[in-house]
N, C-alpha and C positions, 0 to 999 in steps of 0.2 A: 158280813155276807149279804143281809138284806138288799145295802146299797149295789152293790155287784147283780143280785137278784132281779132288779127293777131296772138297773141300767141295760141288762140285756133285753128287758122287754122291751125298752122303750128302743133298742137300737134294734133289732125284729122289726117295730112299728114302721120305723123309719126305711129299713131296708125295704119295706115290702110299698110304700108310696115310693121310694127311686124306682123299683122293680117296675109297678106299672105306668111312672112316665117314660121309663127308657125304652119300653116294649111298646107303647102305645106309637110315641117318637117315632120307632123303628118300622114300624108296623105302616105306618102314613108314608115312609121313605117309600117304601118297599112296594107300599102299592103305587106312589108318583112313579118308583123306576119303572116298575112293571108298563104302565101307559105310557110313559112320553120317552124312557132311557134301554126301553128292550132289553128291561132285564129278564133272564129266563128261570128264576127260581119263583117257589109262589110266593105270595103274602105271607102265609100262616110259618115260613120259616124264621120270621123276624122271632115269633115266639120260643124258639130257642135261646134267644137273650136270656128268658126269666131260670133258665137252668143253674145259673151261680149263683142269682140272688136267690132262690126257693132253698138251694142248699145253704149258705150262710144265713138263711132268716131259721129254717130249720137246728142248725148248729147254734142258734142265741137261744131260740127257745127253750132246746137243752140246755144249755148252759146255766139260762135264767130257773130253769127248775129245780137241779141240779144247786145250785146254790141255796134256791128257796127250802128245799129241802133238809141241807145242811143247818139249817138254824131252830128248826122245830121239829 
C-alpha cells in the first residue's frame, strides 16, 4: 500500500505541472485569438481547462492518503 501511496502523490505532482502548461498554452492561444482571430470569449476562460485536472489531482490526493492511511 505504501507503493500505491507515493504513486498517487507523485501522479498529483505531475498532474498539477500538465495542468499549468496546458492552461498557460491555452491562455497565450486565447489572448493571440482575442488580438489578431476576433475571438469574442475573454482570456480568463482558457482557465477552465484547469477544472479536470484540479479534479483528478484532487482524487490522487485522496487516494494517495487514503492508502497512506491504510498502512499505519
Amino acid at each position: 500500500m505504501k507503493i500505491l501511496s507515493k504513486l498517487f502523490f507523485v501522479l498529483a505532482v505531475l498532474l498539477s505541472d500538465v495542468m499549468c502548461a496546458v492552461v498557460a498554452y491555452d491562455y497565450c492561444d486565447m489572448l493571440w485569438g482575442i488580438r489578431y482571430a476576433c475571438y469574442s470569449a475573454p482570456a480568463w476562460t482558457a482557465l477552465f481547462t484547469a477544472i479536470p485536472f484540479a479534479a483528478a489531482i484532487v482524487v490522487c490526493i485522496v487516494l494517495a492518503l487514503h492508502f497512506k492511511k491504510k498502512i499505519g
